[in-house]
N, C-alpha and C positions, 0 to 999 in steps of 0.2 A: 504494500500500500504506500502510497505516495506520502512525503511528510511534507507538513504545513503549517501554517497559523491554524489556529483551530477555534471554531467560533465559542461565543460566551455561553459557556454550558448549561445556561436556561434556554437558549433558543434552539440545543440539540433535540432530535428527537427520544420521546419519551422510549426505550424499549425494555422497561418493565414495571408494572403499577401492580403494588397489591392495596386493597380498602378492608382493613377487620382482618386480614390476613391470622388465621387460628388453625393449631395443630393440637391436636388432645389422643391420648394415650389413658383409655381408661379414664379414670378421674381424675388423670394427672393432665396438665395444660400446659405445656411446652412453648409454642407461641398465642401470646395472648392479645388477637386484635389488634398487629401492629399495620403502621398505613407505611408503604415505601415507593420513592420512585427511583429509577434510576437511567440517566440520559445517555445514550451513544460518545463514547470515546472518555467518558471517564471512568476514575477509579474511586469505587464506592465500598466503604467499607462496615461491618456490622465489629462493634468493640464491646467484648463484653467475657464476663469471666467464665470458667467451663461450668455445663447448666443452663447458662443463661437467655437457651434459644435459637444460635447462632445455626447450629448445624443441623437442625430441623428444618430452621426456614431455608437454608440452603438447598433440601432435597428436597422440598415442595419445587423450588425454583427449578433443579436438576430435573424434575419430571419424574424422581424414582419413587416420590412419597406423599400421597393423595393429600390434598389439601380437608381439613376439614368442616372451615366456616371463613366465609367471607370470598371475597374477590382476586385471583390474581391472571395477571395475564402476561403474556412476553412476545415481542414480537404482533401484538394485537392479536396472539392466541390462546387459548383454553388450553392449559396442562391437560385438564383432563380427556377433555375430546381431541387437543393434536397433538398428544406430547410428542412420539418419533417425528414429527415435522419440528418441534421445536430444539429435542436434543441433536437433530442432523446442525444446529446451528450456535451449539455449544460445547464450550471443551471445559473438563472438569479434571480437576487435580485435585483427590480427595485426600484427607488427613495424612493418611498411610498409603507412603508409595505400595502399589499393586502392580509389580512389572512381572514379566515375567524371566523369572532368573536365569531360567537354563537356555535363554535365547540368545543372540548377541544385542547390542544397543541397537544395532541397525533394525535387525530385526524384529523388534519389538514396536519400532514407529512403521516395517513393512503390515506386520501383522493387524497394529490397530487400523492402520488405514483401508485394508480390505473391510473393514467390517461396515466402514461409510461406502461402501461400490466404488471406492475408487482405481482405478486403472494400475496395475501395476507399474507402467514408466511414469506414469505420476506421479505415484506411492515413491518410487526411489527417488523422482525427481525434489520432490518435497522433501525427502528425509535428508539429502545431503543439505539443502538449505537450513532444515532447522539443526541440523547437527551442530553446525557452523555456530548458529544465533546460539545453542547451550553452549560450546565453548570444550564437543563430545567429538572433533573430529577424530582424531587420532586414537578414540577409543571405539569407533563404528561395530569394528570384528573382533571385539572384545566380551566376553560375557558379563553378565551383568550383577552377576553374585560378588563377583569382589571389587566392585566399582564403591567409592564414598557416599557416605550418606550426602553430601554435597550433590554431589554426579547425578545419584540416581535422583533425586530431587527435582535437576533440573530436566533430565530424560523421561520424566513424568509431564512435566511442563511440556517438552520438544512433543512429547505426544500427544498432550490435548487438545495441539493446534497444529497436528495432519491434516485436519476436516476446514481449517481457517474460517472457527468460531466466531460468530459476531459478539460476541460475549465469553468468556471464559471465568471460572466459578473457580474461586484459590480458597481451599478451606484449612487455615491453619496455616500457610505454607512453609514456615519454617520452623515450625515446633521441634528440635531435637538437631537441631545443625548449630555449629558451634558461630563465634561472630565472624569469621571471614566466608563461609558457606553463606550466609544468611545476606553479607552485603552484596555480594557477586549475584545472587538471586534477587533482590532487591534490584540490581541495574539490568538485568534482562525485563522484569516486569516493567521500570520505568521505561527501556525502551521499544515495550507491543503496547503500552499506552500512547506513545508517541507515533505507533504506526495506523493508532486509530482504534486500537482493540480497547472495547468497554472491559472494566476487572471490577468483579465484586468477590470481596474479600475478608475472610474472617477472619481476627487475631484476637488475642487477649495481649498482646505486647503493645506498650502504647507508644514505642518507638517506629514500630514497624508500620503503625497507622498512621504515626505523624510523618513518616518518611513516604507512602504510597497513598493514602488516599486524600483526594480531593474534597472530598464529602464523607462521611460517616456518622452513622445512628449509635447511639450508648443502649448497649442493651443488658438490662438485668432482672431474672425471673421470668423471662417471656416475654417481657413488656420493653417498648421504645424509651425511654426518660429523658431525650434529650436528643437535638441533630443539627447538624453545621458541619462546617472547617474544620480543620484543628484548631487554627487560630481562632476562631470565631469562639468554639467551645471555652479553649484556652481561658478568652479573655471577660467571657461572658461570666463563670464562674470562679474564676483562680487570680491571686495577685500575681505581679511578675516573677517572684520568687518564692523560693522557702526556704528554711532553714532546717535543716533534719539535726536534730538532738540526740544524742545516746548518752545515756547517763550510768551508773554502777547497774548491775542485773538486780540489785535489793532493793531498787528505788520505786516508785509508784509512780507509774507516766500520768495516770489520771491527775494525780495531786497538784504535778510538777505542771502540770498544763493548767489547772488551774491557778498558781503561783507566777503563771507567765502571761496571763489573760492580761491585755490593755497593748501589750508587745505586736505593732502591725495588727491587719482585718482580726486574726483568730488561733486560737493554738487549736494543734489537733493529736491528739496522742494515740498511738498504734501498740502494739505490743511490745514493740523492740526496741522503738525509736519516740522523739515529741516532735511534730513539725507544726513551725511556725509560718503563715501566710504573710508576706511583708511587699510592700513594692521595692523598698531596699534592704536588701537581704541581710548589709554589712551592720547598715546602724542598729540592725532589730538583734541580731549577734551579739555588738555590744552592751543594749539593754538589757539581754541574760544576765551577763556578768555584771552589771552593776546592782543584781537584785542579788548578788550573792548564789547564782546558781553555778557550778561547772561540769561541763558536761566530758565525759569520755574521751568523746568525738565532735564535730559538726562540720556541716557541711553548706555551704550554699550554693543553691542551682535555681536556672531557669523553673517554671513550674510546666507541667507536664501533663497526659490526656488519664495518668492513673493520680494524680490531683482532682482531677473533674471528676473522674468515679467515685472520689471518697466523697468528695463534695455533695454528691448526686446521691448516694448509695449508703455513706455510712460505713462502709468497707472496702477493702483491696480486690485489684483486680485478682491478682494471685488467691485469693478466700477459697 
């Protein structure tokens, strides 16, 4: 696909709306009536801790898991009545690579691509391109059992866009890959965004959201609680900084957040740590110390989209 300026993502077309969107198991309710859109050529992402709904609504969307109440559609179709018309126009990379081992790398993008009809000198023609775009040439005739958890990662990816998805579904995508695996995967995703390809994408990392997506919903219990930018989120709920406190293991962070109350917006105490909301991180620091507190450690950072969660939620994305 050709690269370009790319128009302002409210005037893209809309290609996936749910309204009430509900999954239920039993008496258990998974997604609870959330509304989503998500427009051609961005990356939309659902942030929210494991439980929280993310990968239910994901295989409603995939077509593999009946909707139960409410509306959703893709491509201006009904999962339920087109879904093989809709997944011929989706590529999915599910939590856990699913390759198969005893084939080579090559062959596991020839493999998946028969199963769209597609043409064998296509099927090859295709797989040296995206071999190329994983970064897996030199591994093609290689098997795939002792390839990195990195590799096979992205040879997951190379796969789910043989069919040249108009969408593609990343659920988790780097759960278990160390940080240099996780960034290299990160710059192949930013650039199929850049080639036009819509990504929606589930993480509970709030770095990985703030790095990929353009948009993303907060999701916790099944329920939406919040949606924007990062920065929108960011600044809508969280000051510019905070201060993370760690104090002796005998100490009581409730107390100690209460002895810090008036210091910046708010203290907020975790189990391990006390963080302090401040626009300036430095002088809120020194306020500690003039109350007579000293702590272990501290730290001050930018504020961050697992800030907005506690903010929103009460607890860590990690819970």
């Amino acid at each position: 696909m050709a690269l370009g300026a790319q128009p302002d993502t409210n005037t893209r077309e809309v290609l996936l709306r749910a309204r009430g969107l509900t999954k239920t198991f039993g008496d258990f309710t998974a997604v609870d009536g959330i509304d989503v859109e998500v427009r051609h050529g961005e990356a939309f992402g659902f942030l929210g801790p494991n439980g929280a709904g993310k990968s239910s609504t994901m295989k409603m969307i995939g077509c593999v898991s009946p909707v139960s109440a409410g509306e959703l559609t893709i491509f201006g179709l009904d999962p339920g009545r087109d879904g093989p018309a809709i997944r011929s126009q989706l590529g999915v990379v599910p939590q856990k690579d699913n390759l198969d081992e005893e084939l080579t790398v090559e062959e596991n993008l020839w493999l998946y691509g028969r199963y769209f009809g597609i043409a064998r000198a296509e099927v090859r023609r295709r797989a040296v391109e995206l071999l190329e775009f994983a970064q897996l040439t030199d591994r093609a005739k290689d098997r795939v059992e002792p390839l990195s958890g990195g590799m096979k990662r992205r040879l997951t990816i190379a796969r789910s866009l043989i069919n040249e998805p108009r969408i593609l579904l990343l659920d988790e995508p780097t759960t278990g890959l160390d940080p240099q695996a996780r960034h290299i995967l990160w710059d192949r995703l930013f650039r199929l965004k850049r080639q036009g390809v819509t990504l929606i994408i589930t993480t509970h990392y709030m770095d990985e959201a703030e790095q990929l997506c353009d948009r993303l919903v907060v999701m916790d219990r099944g329920r939406i609680i919040d949606e924007g930018s990062p920065r929108e989120l960011i600044a809508r709920h969280c000051t510019r900084e905070v201060v993370e406190l760690r104090f002796e293991l005998d100490e009581d962070n409730e107390a100690l957040a209460v002895r810090l109350e008036g210091i910046g917006d708010r203290a907020e105490a975790l189990p391990d740590r006390v963080l302090l909301y401040a626009d300036d991180g430095d002088a809120a620091l020194a306020a500690v110390g003039s109350r007579g507190l000293e702590a272990v450690s501290a730290l001050v950072r930018r504020s961050s989209l697992e800030d907005v969660f506690l903010t929103l939620t009460g607890h860590s994305l990690i819970d």
